[in-house]
C-alpha positions as CSV (number, residue, x, y, z in Angstrom):
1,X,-8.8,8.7,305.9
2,X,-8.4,8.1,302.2
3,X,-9.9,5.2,300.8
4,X,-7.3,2.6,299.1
5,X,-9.9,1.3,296.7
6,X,-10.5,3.0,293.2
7,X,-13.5,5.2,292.9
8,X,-16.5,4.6,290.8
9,X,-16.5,6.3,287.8
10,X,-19.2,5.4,284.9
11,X,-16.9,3.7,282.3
12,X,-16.6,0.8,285.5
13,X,-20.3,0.3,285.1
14,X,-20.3,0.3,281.1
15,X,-21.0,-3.0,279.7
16,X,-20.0,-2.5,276.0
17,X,-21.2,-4.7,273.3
18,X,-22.3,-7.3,276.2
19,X,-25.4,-5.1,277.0
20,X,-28.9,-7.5,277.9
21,X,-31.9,-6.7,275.2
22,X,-35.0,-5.1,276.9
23,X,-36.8,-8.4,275.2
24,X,-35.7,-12.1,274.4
25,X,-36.3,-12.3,270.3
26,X,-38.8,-14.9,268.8
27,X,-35.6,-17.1,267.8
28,X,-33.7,-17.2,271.1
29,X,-37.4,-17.7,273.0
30,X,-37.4,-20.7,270.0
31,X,-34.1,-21.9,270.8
32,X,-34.0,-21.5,274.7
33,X,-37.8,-23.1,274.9
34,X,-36.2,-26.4,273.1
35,X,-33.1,-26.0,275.1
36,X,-35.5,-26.8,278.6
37,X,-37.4,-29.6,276.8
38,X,-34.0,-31.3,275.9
39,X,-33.7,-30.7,279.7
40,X,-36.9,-32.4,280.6
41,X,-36.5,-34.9,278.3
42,X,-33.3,-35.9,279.7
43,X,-34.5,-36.0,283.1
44,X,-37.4,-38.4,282.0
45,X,-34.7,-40.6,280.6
46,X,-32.6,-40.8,284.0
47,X,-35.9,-41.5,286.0
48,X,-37.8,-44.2,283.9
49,X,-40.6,-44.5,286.2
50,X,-41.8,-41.3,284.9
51,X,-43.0,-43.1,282.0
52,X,-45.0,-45.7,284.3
53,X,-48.3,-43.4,283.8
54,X,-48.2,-43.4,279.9
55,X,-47.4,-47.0,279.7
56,X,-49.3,-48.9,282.3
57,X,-52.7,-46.9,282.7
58,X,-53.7,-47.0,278.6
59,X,-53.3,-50.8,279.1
60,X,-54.6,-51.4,282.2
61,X,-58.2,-48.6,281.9
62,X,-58.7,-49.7,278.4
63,X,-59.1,-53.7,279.1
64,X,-60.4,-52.9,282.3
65,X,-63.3,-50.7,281.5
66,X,-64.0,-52.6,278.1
67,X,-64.4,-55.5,280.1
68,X,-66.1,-54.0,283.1
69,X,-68.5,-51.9,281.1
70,X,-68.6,-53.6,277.7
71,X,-71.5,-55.8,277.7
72,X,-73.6,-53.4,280.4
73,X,-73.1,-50.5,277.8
74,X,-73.0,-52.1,274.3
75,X,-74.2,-55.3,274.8
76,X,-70.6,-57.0,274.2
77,X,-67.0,-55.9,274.0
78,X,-66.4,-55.2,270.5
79,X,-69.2,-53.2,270.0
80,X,-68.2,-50.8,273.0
81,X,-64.8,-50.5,271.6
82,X,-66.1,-47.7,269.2
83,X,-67.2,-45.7,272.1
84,X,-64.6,-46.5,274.4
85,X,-61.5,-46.0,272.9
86,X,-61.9,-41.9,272.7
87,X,-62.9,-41.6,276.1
88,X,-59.7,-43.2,276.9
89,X,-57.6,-41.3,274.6
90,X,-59.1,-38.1,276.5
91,X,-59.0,-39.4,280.5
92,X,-55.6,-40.7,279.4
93,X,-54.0,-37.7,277.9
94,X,-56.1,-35.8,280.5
95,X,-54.0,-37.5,283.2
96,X,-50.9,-37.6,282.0
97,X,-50.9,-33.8,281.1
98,X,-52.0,-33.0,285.0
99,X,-48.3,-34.7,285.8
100,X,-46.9,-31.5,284.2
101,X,-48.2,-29.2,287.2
102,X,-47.3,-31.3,289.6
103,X,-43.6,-32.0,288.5
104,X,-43.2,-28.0,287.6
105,X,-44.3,-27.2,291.8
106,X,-41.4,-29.5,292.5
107,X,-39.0,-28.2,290.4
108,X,-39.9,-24.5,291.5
109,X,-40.0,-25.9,295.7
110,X,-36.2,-27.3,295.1
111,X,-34.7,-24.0,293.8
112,X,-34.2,-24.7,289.9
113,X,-36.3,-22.2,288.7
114,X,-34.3,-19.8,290.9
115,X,-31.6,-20.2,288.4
116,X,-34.0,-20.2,285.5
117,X,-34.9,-16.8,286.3
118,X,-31.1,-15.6,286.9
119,X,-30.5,-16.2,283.5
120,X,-30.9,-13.8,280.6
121,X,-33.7,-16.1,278.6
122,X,-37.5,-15.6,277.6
123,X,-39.8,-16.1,281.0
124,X,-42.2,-18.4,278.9
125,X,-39.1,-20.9,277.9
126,X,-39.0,-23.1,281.6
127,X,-42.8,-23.4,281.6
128,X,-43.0,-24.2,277.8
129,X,-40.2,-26.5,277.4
130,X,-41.2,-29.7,279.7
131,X,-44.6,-29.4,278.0
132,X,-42.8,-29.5,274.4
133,X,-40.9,-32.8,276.1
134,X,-44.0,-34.1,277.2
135,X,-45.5,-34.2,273.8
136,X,-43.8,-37.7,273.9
137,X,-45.6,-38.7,276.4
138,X,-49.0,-37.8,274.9
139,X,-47.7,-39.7,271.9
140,X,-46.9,-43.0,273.8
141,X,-50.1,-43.0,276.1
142,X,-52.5,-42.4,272.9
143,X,-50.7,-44.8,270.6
144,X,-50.6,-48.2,273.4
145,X,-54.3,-46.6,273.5
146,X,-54.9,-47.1,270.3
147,X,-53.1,-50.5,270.2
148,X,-54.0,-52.0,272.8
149,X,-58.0,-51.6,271.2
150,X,-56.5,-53.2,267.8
151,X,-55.4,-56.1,270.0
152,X,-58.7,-56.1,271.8
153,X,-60.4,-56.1,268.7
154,X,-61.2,-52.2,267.7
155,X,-61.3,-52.0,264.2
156,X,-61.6,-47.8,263.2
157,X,-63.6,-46.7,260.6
158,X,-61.5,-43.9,259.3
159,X,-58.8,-46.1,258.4
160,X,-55.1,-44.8,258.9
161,X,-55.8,-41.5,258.2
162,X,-58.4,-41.0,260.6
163,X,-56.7,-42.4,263.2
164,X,-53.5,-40.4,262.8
165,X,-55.7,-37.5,262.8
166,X,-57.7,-38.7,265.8
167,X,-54.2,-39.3,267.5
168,X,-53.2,-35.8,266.7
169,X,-56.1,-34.3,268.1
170,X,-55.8,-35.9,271.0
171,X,-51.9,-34.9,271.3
172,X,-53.4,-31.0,270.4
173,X,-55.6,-31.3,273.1
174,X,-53.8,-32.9,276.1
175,X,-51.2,-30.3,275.4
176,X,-53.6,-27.2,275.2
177,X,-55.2,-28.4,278.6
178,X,-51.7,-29.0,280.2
179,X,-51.5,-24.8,280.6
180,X,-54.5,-25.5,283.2
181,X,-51.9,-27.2,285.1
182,X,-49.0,-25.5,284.4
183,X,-50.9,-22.3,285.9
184,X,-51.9,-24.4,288.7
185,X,-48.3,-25.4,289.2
186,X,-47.5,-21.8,289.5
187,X,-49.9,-20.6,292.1
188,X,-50.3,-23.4,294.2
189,X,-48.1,-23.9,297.4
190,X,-46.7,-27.3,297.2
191,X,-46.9,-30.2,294.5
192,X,-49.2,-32.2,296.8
193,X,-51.9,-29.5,296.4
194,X,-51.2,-29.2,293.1
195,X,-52.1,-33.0,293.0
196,X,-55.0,-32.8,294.8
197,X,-56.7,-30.0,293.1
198,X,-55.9,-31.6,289.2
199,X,-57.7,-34.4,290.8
200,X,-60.7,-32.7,291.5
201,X,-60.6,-30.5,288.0
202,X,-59.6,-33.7,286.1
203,X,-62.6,-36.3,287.6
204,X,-65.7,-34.3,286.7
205,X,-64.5,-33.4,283.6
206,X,-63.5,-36.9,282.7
207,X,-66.5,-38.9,284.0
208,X,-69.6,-36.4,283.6
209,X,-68.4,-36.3,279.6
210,X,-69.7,-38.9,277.1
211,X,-66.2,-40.5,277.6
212,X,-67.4,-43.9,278.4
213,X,-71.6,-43.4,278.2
214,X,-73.5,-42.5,275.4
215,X,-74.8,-38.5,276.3
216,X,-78.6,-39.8,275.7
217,X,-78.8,-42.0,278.5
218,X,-78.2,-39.6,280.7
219,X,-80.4,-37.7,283.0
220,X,-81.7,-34.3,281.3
221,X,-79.6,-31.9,284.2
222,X,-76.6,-34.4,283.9
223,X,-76.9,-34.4,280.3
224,X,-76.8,-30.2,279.8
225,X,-73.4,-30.3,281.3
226,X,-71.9,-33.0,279.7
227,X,-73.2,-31.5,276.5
228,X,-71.3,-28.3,277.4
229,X,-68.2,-29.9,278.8
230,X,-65.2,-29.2,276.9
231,X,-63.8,-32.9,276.9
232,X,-67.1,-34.2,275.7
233,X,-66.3,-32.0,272.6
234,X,-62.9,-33.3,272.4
235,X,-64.1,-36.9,272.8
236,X,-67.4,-36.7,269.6
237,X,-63.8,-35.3,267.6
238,X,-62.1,-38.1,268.2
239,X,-65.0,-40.6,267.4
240,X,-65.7,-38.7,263.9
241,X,-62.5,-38.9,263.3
242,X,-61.8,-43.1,264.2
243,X,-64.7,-44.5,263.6
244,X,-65.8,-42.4,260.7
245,X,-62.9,-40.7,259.5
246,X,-64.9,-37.5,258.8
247,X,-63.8,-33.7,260.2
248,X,-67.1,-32.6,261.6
249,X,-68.1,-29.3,263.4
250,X,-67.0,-31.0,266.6
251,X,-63.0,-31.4,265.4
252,X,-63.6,-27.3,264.9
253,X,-65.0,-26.6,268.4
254,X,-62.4,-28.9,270.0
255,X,-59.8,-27.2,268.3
256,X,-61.2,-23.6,268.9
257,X,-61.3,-24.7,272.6
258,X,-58.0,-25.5,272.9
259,X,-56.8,-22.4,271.2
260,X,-58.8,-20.4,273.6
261,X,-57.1,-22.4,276.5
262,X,-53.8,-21.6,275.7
263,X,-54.5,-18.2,274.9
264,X,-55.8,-17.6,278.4
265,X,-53.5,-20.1,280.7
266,X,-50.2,-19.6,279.3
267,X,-50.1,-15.5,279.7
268,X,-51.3,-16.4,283.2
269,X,-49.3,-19.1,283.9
270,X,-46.4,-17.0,282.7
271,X,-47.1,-14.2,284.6
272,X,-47.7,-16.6,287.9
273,X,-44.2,-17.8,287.8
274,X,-42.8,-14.2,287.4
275,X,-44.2,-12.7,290.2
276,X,-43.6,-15.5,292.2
277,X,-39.8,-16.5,291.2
C-alpha cells in the first residue's frame, strides 16, 4: 500500500540560517550566565527566608562567640574583636556559600535543569549564574559581620580601605569555595546528602583554622594542620588587611588558593552536571 504521507527528502531536514553553533561564544556564555543569576535572584526575592542565613547567623555567632570566648581568649571583649571578626567573616561566608550545593541538588531532583539542558546555552551558565546571584549574599553576611563588630566595639586598623578590601577578599573567597559545593551538588544523590557532607567539609575547616584561637596555642600536631589549612590562610588575609590594612604574603596565597579552586571545581563541577543531566 502506498504511503499517504510525504517522503523524506534532505531539504525537510535542512535548517537554513537557524543552524545551532558547535560552541556557545564567550558573549552569549556572558549573557546567558547573568540571565540564570537574574533567575536566582528573583527566586531569592519570592522566598525571603533564604536570606535568614546571611542576616541572622553574622549577628547572632559574632555577639555570641565574642561574649562566650572573649575574656577566656583575650582577656576582655574588645580586645578579642581583632581576632574574632575574620574568623567570622570566613565560617560565615563558609556557610552561606555551602547553601549553593544544597539548593542546586534541589533544583536538579525537581526537573529544572532538565529544561536547562534542552536549551541551546553554555553548560557552565545554570551552575555559574546562582553563584553570581549569591555574591549578594556574601556581601550582606560579611557587611552585618563587619557592623555588627563596629557596634560591639571593633575598631579596624586599616581604616576604610582595609576593610573594603578585607570585605572583598572575603566575597573572593566564599565564592571560589562555593565550586566545592557546586561539584558536590552535582554528584551527590539528594540535597540532604549534599547537606550532610558540606557539614562535615565545612566544620574542620572552620574550627581546626586560627578562626577564633590564636595558631600558637595550639597543640604542635593540631597546629601543622591548621597552619596548612586553606581557611586559616584566608583568615591571617583578612586580619592584615582590618586590623593593619597591609597586603601581606598571606592576601597572595589566599588569593592563589582560590584561583586554584576554581580552576579545578568548576571544569568538574561542569562536567558532573553534563553527564548526569
Amino acid at each position: 500500500m502506498t504511503s499517504l504521507l510525504p517522503t523524506p527528502t534532505a531539504a525537510s531536514y535542512d535548517l537554513g540560517e537557524r543552524r545551532l553553533a558547535a560552541r556557545v561564544s564567550v558573549p552569549d556564555t556572558v549573557r546567558q550566565t547573568l540571565a540564570m543569576a537574574w533567575r536566582s535572584w528573583t527566586k531569592m526575592l519570592r522566598n525571603p527566608e533564604q536570606f535568614f542565613d546571611v542576616i541572622i547567623q553574622p549577628l547572632l555567632f559574632t555577639a555570641m562567640f565574642a561574649y562566650v570566648f572573649g575574656g577566656a581568649i583575650s582577656g576582655d571583649v574588645a580586645s578579642y574583636l581583632p581576632l574574632l571578626i575574620p574568623g567570622i567573616l570566613a565560617q560565615t561566608t563558609l556557610t552561606v556559600c555551602m547553601a549553593t550545593g544544597v539548593q542546586l541538588r534541589e533544583d536538579m531532583d525537581k526537573g529544572v535543569f532538565d529544561r536547562f539542558k534542552s536549551l541551546p546555552m553554555a553548560r557552565i551558565a545554570p551552575l555559574a549564574g546562582p553563584m553570581v546571584a549569591d555574591l549578594s549574599r556574601y556581601a550582606i553576611a560579611t557587611g552585618l559581620t563587619i557592623l555588627t563588630g563596629l557596634v560591639m566595639g571593633y575598631r579596624p586598623g586599616g581604616g576604610i580601605a582595609g576593610v573594603l578590601a578585607g570585605a572583598l577578599l572575603t566575597i573572593v573567597a566564599g565564592w571560589s569555595l562555593a565550586w566545592i559545593f557546586t561539584w558536590l551538588g552535582t554528584v551527590a544523590t539528594t540535597a540532604r546528602s549534599v547537606q550532610a557532607i558540606s557539614m562535615m567539609i565545612m566544620f574542620p575547616l572552620t574550627f581546626l583554622s586560627n578562626a577564633f584561637v590564636p595558631a600558637e596555642t595550639l597543640p604542635s600536631g593540631l597546629r601543622a594542620f591548621v597552619e596548612v589549612n586553606p581557611v586559616s590562610h584566608v583568615v591571617t588575609a583578612v586580619r592584615d588587611l582590618l586590623n593593619d590594612g597591609q597586603v601581606t604574603g598571606e592576601v597572595g596565597w589566599a588569593l592563589f588558593g582560590c584561583a586554584v579552586v576554581v580552576a579545578v571545581f568548576a571544569p568538574l563541577a561542569v562536567r558532573s552536571y553534563s553527564r548526569k543531566m
